[in-house]
C-alpha positions in Angstrom: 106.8 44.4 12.3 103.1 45.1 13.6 101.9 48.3 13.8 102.1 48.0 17.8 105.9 47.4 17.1 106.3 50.1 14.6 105.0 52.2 17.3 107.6 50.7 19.9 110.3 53.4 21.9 113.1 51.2 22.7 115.5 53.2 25.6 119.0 53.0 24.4 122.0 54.0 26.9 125.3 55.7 25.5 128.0 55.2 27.6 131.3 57.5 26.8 133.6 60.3 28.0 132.8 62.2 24.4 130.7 64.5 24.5 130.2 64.7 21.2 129.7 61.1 20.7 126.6 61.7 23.0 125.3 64.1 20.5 126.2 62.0 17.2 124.2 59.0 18.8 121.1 61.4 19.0 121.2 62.5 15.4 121.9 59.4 14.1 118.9 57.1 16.1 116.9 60.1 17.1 116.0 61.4 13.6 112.8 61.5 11.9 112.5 58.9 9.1 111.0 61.5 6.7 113.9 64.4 7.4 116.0 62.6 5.0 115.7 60.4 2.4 118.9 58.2 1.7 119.0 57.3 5.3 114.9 55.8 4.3 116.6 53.9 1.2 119.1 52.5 3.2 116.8 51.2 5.8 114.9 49.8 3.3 117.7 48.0 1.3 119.4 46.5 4.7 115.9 45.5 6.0 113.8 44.4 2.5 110.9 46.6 3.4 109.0 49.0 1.6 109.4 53.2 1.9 106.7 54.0 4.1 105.8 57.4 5.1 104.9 56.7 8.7 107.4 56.4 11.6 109.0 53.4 12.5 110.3 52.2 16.1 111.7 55.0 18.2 114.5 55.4 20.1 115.1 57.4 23.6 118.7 58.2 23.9 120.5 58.6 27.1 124.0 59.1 27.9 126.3 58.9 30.7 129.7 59.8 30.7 131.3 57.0 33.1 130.6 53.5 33.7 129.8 53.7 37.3 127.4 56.5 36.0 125.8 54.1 33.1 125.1 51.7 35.9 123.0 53.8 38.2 121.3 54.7 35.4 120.2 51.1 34.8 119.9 50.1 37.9 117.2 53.0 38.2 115.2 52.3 34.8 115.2 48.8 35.6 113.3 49.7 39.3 111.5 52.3 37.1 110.2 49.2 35.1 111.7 51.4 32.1 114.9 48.6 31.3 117.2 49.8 28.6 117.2 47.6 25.3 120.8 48.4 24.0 123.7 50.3 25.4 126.9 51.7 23.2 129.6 51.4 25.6 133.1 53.1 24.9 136.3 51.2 25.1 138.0 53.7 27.0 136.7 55.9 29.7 139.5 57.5 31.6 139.7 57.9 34.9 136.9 55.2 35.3 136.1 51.9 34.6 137.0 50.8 30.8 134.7 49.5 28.2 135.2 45.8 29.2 134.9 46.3 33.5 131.6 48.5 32.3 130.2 45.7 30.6 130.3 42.8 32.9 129.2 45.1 36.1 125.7 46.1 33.2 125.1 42.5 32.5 125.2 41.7 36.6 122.7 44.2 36.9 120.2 43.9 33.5 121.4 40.2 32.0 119.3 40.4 28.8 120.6 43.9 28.0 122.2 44.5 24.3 125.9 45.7 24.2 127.7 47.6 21.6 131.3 47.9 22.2 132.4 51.3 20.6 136.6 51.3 20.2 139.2 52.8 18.0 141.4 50.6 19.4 142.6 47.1 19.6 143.2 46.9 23.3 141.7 43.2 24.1 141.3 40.8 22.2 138.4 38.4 21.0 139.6 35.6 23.0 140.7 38.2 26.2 136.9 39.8 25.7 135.4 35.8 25.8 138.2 35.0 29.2 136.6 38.6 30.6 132.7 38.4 29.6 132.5 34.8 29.0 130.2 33.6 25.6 128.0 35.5 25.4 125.2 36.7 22.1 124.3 39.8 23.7 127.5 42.0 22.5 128.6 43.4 19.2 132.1 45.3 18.9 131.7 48.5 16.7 134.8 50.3 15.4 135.2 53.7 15.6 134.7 55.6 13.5 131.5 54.5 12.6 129.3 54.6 10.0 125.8 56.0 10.7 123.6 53.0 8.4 125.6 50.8 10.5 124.4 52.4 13.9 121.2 52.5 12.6 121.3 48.9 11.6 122.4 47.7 14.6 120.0 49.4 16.9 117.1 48.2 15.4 118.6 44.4 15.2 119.4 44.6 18.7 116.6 46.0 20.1 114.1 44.0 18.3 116.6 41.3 19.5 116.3 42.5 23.3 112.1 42.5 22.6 112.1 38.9 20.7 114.4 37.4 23.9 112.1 38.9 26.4 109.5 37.6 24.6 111.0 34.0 24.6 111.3 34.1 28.2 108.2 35.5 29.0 106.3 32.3 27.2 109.2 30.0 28.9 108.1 31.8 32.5 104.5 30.8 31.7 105.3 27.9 30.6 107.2 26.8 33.9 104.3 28.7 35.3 101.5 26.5 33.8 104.0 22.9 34.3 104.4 24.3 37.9 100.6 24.5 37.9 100.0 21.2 36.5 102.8 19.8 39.1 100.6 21.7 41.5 97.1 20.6 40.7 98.6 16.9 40.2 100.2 16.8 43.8 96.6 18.7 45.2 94.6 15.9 43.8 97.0 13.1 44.9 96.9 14.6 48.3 93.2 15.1 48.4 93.0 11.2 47.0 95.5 10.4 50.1 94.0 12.0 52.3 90.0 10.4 51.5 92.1 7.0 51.5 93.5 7.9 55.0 90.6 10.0 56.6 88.4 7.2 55.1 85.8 5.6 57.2 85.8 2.3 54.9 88.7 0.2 55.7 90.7 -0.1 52.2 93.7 -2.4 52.0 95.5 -3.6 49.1 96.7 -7.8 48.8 99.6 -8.9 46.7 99.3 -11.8 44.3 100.0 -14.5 44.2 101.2 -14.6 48.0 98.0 -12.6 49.1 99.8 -10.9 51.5 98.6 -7.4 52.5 100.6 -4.5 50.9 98.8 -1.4 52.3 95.9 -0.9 54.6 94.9 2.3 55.5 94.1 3.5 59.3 90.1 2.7 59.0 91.5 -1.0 58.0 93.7 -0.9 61.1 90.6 0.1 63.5 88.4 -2.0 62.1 90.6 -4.8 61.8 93.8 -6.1 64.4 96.7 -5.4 62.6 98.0 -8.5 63.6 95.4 -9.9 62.0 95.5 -7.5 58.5 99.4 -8.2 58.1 99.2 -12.6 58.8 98.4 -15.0 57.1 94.5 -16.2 57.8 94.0 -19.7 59.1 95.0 -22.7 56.5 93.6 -25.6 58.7 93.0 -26.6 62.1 96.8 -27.4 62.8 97.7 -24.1 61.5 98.7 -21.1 63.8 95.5 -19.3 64.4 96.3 -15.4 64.1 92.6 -14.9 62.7 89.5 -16.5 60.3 87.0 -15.4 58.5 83.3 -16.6 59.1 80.2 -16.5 57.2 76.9 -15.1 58.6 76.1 -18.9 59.7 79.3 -19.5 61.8 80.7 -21.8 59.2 84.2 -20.9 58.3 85.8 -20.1 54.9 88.2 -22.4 53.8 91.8 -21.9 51.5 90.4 -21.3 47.8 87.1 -20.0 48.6 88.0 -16.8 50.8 87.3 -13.1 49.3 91.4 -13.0 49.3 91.4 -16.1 46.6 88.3 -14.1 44.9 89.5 -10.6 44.1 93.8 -11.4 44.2 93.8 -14.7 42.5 90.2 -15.1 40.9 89.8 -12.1 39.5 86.4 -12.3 40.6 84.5 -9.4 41.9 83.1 -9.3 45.6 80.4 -7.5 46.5 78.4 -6.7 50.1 79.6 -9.8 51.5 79.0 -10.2 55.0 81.3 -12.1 57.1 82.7 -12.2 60.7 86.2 -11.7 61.2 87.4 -13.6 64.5 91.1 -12.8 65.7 93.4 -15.1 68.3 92.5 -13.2 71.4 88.7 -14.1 70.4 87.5 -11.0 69.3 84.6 -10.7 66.4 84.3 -8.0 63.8 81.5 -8.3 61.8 82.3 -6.5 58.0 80.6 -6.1 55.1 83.1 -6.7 52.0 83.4 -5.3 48.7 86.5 -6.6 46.6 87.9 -6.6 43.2 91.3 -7.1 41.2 93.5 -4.8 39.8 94.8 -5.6 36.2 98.2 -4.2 34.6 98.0 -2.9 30.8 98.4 -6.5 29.7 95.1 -7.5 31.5 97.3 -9.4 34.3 95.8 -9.5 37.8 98.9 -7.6 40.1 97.0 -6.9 43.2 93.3 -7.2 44.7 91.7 -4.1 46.7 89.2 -4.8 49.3 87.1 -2.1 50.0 84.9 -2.9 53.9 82.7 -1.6 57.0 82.3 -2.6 60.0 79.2 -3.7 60.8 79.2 -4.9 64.1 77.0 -2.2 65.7 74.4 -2.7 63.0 74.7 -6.4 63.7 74.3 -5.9 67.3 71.3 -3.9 66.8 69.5 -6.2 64.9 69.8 -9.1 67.9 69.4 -5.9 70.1 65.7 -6.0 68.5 65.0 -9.7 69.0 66.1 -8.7 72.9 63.9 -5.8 73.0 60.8 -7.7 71.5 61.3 -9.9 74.3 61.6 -6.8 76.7 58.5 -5.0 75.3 56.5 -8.3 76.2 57.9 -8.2 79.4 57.2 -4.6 79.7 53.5 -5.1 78.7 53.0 -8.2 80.8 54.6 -6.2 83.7 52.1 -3.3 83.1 49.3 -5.3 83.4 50.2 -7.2 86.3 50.9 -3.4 87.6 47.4 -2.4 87.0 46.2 -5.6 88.5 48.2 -4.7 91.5 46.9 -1.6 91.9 43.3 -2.5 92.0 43.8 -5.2 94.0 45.6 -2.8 96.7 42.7 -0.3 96.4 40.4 -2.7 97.1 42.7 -4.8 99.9 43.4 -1.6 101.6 39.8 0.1 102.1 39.2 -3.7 103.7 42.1 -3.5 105.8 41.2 0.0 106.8 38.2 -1.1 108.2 40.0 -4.3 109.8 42.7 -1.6 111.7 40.2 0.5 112.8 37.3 -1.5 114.2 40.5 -4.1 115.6 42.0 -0.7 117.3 38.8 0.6 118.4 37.4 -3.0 119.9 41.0 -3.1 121.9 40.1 0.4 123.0 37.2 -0.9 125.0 38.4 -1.7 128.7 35.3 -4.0 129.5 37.1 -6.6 126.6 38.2 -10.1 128.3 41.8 -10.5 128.2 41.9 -13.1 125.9 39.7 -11.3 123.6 42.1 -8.4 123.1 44.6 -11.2 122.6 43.3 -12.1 119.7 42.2 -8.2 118.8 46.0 -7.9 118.9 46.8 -11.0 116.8 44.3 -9.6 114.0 45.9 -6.4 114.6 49.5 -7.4 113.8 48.1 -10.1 111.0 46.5 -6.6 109.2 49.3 -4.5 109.6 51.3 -7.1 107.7 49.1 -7.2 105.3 49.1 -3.4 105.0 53.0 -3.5 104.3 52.3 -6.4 101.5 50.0 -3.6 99.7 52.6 -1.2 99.6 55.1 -3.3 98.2 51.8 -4.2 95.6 51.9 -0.8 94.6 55.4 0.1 94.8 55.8 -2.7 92.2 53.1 -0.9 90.3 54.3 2.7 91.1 51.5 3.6 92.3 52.4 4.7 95.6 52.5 8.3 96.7 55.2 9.8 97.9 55.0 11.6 101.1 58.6 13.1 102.0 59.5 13.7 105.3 62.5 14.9 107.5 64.2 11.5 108.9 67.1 10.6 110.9 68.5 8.0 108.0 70.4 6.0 110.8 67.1 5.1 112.8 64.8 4.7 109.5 67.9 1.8 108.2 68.4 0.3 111.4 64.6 -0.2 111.2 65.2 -2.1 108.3 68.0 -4.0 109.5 66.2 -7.2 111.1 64.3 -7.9 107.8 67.6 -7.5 105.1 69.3 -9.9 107.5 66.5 -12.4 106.9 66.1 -11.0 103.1 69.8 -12.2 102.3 70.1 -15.1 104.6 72.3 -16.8 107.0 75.3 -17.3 104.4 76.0 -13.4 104.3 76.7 -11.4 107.0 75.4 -7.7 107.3 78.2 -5.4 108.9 76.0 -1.8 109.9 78.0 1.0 110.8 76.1 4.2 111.0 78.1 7.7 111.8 77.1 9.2 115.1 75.6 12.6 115.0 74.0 11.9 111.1 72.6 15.1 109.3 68.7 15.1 108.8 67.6 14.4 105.0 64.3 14.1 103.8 63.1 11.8 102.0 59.6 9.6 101.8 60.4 6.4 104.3 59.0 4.4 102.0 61.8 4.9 99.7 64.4 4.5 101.7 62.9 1.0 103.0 62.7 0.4 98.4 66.6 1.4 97.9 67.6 -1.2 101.0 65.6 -3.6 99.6 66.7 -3.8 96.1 70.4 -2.5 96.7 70.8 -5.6 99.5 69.0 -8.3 96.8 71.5 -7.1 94.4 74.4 -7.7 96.6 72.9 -11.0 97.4 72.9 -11.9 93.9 76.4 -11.4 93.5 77.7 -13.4 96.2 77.9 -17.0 95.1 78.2 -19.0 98.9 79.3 -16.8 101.4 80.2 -13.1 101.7 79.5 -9.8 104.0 77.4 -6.8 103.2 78.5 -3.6 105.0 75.9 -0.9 105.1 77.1 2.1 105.7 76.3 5.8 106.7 78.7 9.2 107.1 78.2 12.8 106.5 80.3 14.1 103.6 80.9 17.6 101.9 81.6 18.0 98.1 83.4 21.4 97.3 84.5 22.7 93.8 87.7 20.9 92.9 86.0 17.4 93.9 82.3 17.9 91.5 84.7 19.5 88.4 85.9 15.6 88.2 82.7 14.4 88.6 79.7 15.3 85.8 76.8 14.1 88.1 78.1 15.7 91.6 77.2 19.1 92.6 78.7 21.3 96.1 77.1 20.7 99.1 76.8 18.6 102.3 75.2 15.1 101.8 74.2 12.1 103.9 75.5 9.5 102.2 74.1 5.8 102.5 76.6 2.8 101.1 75.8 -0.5 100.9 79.1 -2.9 100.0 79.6 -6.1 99.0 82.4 -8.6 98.3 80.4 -10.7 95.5 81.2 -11.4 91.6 81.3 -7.3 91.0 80.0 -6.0 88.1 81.5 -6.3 84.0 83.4 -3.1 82.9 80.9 -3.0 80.0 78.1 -3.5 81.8 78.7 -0.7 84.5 77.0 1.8 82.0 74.0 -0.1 81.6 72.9 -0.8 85.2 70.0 1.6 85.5 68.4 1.1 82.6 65.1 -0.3 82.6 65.2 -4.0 82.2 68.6 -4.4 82.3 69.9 -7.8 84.0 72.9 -10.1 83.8 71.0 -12.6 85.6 69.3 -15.8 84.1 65.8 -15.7 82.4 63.5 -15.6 85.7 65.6 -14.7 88.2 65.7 -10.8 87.6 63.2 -8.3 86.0 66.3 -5.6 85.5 64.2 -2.8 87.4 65.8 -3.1 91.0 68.5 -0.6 90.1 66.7 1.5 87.7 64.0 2.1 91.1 66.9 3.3 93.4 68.3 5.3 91.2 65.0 7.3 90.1 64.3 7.1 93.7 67.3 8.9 94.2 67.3 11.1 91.5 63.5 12.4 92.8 65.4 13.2 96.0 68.1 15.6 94.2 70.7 12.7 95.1 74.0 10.8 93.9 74.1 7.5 93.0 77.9 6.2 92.9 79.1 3.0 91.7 82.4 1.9 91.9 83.2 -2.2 90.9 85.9 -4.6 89.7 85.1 -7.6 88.6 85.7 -10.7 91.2 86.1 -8.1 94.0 82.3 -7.0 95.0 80.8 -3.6 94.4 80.0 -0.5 96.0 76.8 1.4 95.8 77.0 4.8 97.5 73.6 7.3 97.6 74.5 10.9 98.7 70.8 12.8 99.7 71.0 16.2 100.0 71.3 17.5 103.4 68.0 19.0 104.8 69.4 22.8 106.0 65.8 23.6 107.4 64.7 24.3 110.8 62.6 21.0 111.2 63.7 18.6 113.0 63.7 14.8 112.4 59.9 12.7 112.9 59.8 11.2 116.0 59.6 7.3 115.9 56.0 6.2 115.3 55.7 4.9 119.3 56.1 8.2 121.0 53.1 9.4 119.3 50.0 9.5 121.2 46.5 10.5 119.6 45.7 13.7 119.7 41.8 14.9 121.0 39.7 16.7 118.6 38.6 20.6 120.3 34.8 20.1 119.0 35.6 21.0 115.4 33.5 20.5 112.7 34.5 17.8 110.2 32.9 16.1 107.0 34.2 12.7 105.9 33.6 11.6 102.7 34.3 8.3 102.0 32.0 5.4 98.9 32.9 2.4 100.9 29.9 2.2 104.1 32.1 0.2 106.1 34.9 2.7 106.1 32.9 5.2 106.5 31.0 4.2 109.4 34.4 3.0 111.0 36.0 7.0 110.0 32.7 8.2 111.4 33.0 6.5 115.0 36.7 7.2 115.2 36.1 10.8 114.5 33.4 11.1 117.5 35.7 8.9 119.4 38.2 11.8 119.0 35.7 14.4 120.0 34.6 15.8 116.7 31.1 16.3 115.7 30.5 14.5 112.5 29.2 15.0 109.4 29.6 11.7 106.8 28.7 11.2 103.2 29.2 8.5 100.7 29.0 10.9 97.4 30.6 14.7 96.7 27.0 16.0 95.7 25.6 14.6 99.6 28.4 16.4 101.4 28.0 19.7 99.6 24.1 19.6 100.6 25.0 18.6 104.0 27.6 21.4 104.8 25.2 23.9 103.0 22.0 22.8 105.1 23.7 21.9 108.1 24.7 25.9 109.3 28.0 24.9 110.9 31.0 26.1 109.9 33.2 23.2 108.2 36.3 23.0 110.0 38.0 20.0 108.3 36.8 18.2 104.9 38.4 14.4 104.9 37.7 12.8 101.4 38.6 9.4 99.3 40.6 10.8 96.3 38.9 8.1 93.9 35.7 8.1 93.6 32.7 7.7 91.0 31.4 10.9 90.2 33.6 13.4 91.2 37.3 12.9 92.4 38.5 14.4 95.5 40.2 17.8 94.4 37.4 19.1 92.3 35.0 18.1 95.6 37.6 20.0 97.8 37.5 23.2 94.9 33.8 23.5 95.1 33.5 23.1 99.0 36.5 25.7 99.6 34.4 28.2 97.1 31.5 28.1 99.3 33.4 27.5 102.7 36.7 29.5 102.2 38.8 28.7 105.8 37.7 24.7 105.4 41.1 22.6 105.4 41.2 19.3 103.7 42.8 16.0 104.2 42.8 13.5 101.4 43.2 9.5 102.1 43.7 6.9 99.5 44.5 3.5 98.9 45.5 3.9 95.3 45.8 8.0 95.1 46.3 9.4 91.8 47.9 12.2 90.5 45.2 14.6 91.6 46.8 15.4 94.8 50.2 15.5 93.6 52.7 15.5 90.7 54.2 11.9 89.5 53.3 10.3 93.1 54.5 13.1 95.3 52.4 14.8 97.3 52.6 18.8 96.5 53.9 20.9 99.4 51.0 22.1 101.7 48.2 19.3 100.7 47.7 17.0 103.7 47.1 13.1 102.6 47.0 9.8 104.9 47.3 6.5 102.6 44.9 4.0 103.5 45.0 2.0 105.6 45.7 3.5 108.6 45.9 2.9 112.3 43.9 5.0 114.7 47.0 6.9 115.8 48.2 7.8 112.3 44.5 9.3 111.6 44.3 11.2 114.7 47.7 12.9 113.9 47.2 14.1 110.8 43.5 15.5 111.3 45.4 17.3 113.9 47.9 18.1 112.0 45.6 19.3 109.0 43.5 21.2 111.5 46.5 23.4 113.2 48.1 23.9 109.9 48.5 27.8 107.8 
């Protein structure tokens, strides 16, 4: 024994209705080892160990005079975590439970406890004690009376016996413990290697030689892959049921004995990035890039091939997605710089149509004309104003326009446009109009409405083949809570909305998310630029609307703008023929303007209007003439563009010197001085160029009377 064991106090339980037995137990296992010296010898003879002097193992002796008694007690030093090594347990224990009955009801409660059946008596037998107790290594019968060397021998043999078997199951507990560990770890890492097969985003399937039949796939195979297609045979031949083929990059098709199957299953050949397309029954193409390999058994014997693959079909489609946008960029480029070349041309067209409109409108104004002279005033008249409208489509086309928004009746501004859609889609399609009596006010730059008719009704005459209708449509609608929560772009609130409904080809599910993009088109090389639909709906968007598409292909499609109601006090423009030129009072005005023609022609329609006049063809000449002139400047009317000095800053340094001057700019190719992307900011007065004699008078006045 080690010293620790030497040191050890085993608890032993005496179990007998003698009171003096309880007390012999004590002196006998309780003693000190030096107090006497035979009982030293004999320990030393029975166990072949040498006479020491210091104390051995210990023993703390209880006793209990009844079985049932003996049992609470080791019930409690077990839940003590005290157990009892060894108990001596008499025979007979009248009125209680005997020696045997004692036994089994310790064992149910401590198993590994040592027993010592104490009797004078032969009242069971060996083979009665075995039918009773079972087999059992744990119990010793001691006849009474007993010898005290043989007590002693027997308590230290059984309680070292009681340590060693608690020892023994202690390692076998950590033992189980550390195979249940490994059992545990081993099933962790098998799940954690099933799960990164199944939560894998490379498909991974296994084939079976020699039949090359797929064994396993897992779920990224499935995705990338039609199962049909995983779990059939490829294509042998042209006269062979076509469930799927592989391709290569060039469209030429593998062939039996040369696909990545025969490679890795059969070849034992290892595959690796090997791009190919993967084309199924139904037509569809999945472009993957392969990796591939056998699998050998412990005799070097190909069993299986693994093919390890992505799909790169988006990747794929990016790359030809390049080639496209190349091809876009050039357009985009070519575009731009037939949009600047628009724009200057309109700058310059429209200062000479300016002068055209006014001089035409002042020469009819003269009554002494001959008849057939303002006859031909009015042709030049009508000839100019066409041309006027082609400039704004120049620099619509070239964004350049600004955007003046006004309150509108949307019913009277479409039905304006009516008479030209019906000649824009021609005779084969027939335009249905139904406007909504009583239509709410929206505002909105007319301009723009006149752009979404225009492209929405090309559109629609794209799509239908031969013949077809085209309803055009307007209602007053209200959105509330419930509707917008199923709808991401809709918000609450009253809208006018504008629809414009076709029967035509419709429009491709998978094309229905790409229809406002910026050179996106279905159509042939030539026949589209892709930008109709993207200009409505930025149109739209400007004007805090909705733009709703709803299509199915062969049935037509429905576009549907919702603009915002207009919820303020001002009412709806009056059509452009009720207005009649309004008289200047005498006021003061300064017209700036670079071109001498339009200038001159400003100049005379001014006086015409009863204004007194001051003109200039540069910034620094008009500041010198309202300085030196001593009249208060009522009204400053200025080109934006000009050389040295655009006409905001010339408008800044006026208003510094002449604080209650108002100002009214005029353009034919404004920029973003007087306004913010193309629209004119709220309170600056601007007239495009060119304008008509009416137009000019109204918005002087209008600039004039204004806060």
């Amino acid at each position: 024994m080690t010293d620790k064991e030497n040191n050890t106090v085993y608890r032993i339980l005496v179990i007998d209705d003698n009171m003096a037995i309880h007390e012999d137990f004590r002196k006998i296992l309780t003693a000190p080892a030096s107090s006497g010296g035979d009982l030293e010898e004999m320990e030393a003879a029975l166990f072949g160990t040498e006479i020491r002097n210091d104390e051995g193992p210990g023993f703390a002796i209880d006793c209990a005079s009844q079985g049932k008694e003996g049992l609470e007690m080791v019930r409690r030093a077990l839940a003590e975590g005290r157990p009892y090594a060894l108990a001596f347990v008499d025979g007979r224990m009248p009125p209680g439970w005997d020696g045997i009955e004692t036994i089994g009801r310790l064992w149910q409660a401590s198993p590994d406890l040592q027993i010592v059946l104490c009797t004078a008596y032969s009242d069971y037998s060996w083979s009665e004690i075995r039918r009773k107790l079972g087999d059992s290594d744990s119990m010793l019968i001691l006849k009474k009376p007993f010898d005290n060397v043989e007590v002693l021998q027997l308590a230290h043999a059984l309680t070292r016996k009681w340590e060693l078997t608690r020892q023994v199951r202690d390692q076998i507990e950590n033992l189980d413990g550390l195979v249940a560990k490994r059992t545990r770890e081993k099933e962790r890492t098998r799940a954690l290697l099933e799960a990164a097969l199944e939560h894998s985003p490379a498909g991974i399937v296994i084939v079976d030689v020699p039949c090359e039949q797929i064994l396993w796939a897992n779920p990224a195979a499935s995705c990338i892959c039609n199962p049909a297609c995983l779990f059939s045979s490829p294509m042998a031949g042209d006269d062979s049921p076509r469930d799927w083929q592989a391709f290569r990059m060039d469209g030429t098709p593998f062939h039996i004995g040369e696909g990545f199957f025969d490679k890795s299953a059969s070849a034992g050949a290892t595959v690796k990035d090997e791009e190919i397309v993967l084309r199924d029954a139904s037509g569809r193409e999945t472009w993957i890039s392969l990796n591939a390999g056998p699998v050998a058994d412990e005799d070097d014997t190909i069993i299986a091939g693994i093919l390890v693959f992505q799909d790169i079909t988006g990747r794929k489609r990016s790359e030809n997605e390049k080639e496209k946008l190349k091809d876009q960029l050039g357009q985009a480029r070519k575009m731009e710089s037939v949009g600047l070349l628009a724009g200057g041309i309109a700058h310059d067209f429209n200062n000479m149509l300016a002068v055209i409109l006014g001089q035409t409108e002042i020469a009819a104004e003269r009554t002494d004309s001959p008849e057939s002279t303002l006859r031909s005033l009015k042709e030049i008249q009508k000839a100019a104003e066409r041309s006027r409208d082609l400039t704004k489509q120049l620099l619509a086309f070239a964004r350049k326009q600004t955007v003046v928004p006004r309150v509108l009746d949307l019913n009277a501004q479409v039905e304006g446009t009516i008479a030209m859609m019906k000649r824009l889609i021609g005779e084969n399609i027939r335009l249905w109009w139904k406007p909504q009596n009583s239509l709410w006010p929206v505002r909105i730059d007319p301009s723009q409405v006149d752009q979404i008719m225009a492209n929405l009704c090309i559109n629609a005459r794209d799509a239908i083949e031969s013949v077809g209708k085209l309803n055009i449509e307007t209602k007053n609608v209200f959105f509330d809570d419930s509707y917008c929560a199923l709808r991401n772009e809709f918000q609450r609130g009253h809208y006018v909305m504008l629809a414009v409904i076709d029967d035509g080809c419709g429009i491709a599910k998978e094309d229905m998310e790409h229809i406002f993009e910026p050179f996106f088109t279905t159509k042939e090389v030539g026949k589209g630029t892709g930008m109709g639909l993207a200009t409505v709906y930025g149109i739209v968007k400007q004007n805090n609307g909705i733009v709703d598409v709803e299509s199915e292909p062969g049935k037509g499609a429905a576009f549907r703008i919702y603009l915002p109601r207009f919820e303020g006090g001002e009412k709806a423009d009056a059509p452009e023929e009720d207005r009649t030129p309004k008289e200047g009072l005498g006021e003061t005005v300064l017209v700036v303007e670079d071109e001498t023609s339009l200038l001159e022609m400003s100049q005379e329609m001014l006086e015409q209007l009863g204004y007194f006049v001051l003109a200039a063809r540069a910034p620094e000449d008009a500041i010198r003439q309202a300085d030196e002139s001593g009249r208060e400047i009522n009204l400053l009317i200025t080109d934006v563009v000009m050389p040295q000095m655009n006409g905001r800053e010339l408008a800044d340094k006026l208003i510094a010197s002449h604080p209650n001057v108002k100002v009214l700019f005029m353009s034919g190719y404004p920029a973003d001085v007087i306004g913010n992307h193309g629209v004119v900011e709220e309170g600056v007065s601007f007239i495009q160029k060119p304008f008509s004699f009416k137009d000019f008078a109204e918005k002087i006045r209008a600039a004039l009377d204004s806060d």
